[in-house]
N, C-alpha and C positions, 0 to 999 in steps of 0.2 A: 190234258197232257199235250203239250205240242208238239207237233211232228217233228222231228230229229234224228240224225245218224247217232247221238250220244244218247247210247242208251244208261239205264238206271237200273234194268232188270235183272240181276243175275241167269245167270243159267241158260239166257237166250242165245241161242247156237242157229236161229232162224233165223228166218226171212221176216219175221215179224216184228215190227218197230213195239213200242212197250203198250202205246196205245191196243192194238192191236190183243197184244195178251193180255191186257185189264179185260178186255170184254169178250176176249174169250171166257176169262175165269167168271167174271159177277157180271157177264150180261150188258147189253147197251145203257139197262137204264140204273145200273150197277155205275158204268162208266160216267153217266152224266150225272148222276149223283157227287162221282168222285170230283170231277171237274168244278162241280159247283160249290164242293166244301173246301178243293183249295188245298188238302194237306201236302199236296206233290209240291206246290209251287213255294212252301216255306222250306228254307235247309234246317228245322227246327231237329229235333232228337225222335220225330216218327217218320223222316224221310226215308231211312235208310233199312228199319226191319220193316216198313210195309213192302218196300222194292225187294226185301231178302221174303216175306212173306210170301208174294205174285211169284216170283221167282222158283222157291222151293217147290208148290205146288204145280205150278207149270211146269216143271222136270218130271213130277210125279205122275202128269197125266198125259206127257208126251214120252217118255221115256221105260218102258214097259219090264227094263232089268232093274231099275230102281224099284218100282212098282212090286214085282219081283222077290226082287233080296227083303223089303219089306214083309211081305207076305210069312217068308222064309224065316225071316228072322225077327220073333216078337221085343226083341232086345233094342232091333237096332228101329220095330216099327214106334215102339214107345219113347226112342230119344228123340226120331226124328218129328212126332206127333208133339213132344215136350217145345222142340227146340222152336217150330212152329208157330206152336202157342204163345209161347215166350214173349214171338215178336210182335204178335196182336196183342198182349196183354203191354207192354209198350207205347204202342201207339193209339190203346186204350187210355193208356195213363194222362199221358200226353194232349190227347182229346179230352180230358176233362175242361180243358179252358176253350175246348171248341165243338159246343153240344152238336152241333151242323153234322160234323161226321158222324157221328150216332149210324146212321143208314148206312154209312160205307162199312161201320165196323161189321154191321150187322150182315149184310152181303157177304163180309169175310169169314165171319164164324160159321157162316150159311155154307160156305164153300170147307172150310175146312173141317163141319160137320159129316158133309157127304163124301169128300176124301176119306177121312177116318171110317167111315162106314163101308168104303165099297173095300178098304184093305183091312179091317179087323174080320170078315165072314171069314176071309180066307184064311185066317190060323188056327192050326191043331189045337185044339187044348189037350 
């Protein structure tokens, strides 16, 4: 990802350029993985739900009323866990003509495994 004021990432309200949050979320070697496979630098059809994908999650673990109302609300923690998925199963699809990403996906189901896990404990049943 190359250094830029134009960011790609939704939701970023920081000081953090997009680089910076990829490897917050899947780690440095998460990051060079991503650089290596390229899918950021095509405007193909998984540019834009992996950037909504970083993005989502990144609100969810800097933003703690999100985090929150999730917890709060099994309705709105399953749309938003849906809507998520959605976007990885996308840039899954997409990656079939690009086995190289394989590792990044995987990175990202890694991440949005352990999201879903640290806010499903916290709902009543």
């Amino acid at each position: 990802m190359p250094h830029s004021d134009n960011r790609n990432i939704p939701f970023n309200d920081t000081s953090a350029d997009d680089s910076q949050v990829v490897r917050l979320l899947i780690g440095d070697e998460g990051f060079q993985r991503l650089q290596k496979s390229r899918p950021l630098n095509s405007a193909g059809p998984a540019l834009h739900p992996l950037m909504r994908f970083f993005g989502d999650l990144f609100m969810l673990r800097r933003n703690p009323f999100v985090r929150n109302d999730l917890i709060a609300s099994p309705g709105r923690q399953q749309r938003f866990f849906e809507a998520v998925g959605l976007d990885l199963a996308v840039v899954s699809a997409a990656a079939h003509d690009h086995p190289e990403w394989g590792s990044v996906l995987d990175d990202c189901r890694r991440r949005l495994a352990e999201a879903d896990a640290a806010v499903r404990p916290c709902v009543r049943r």
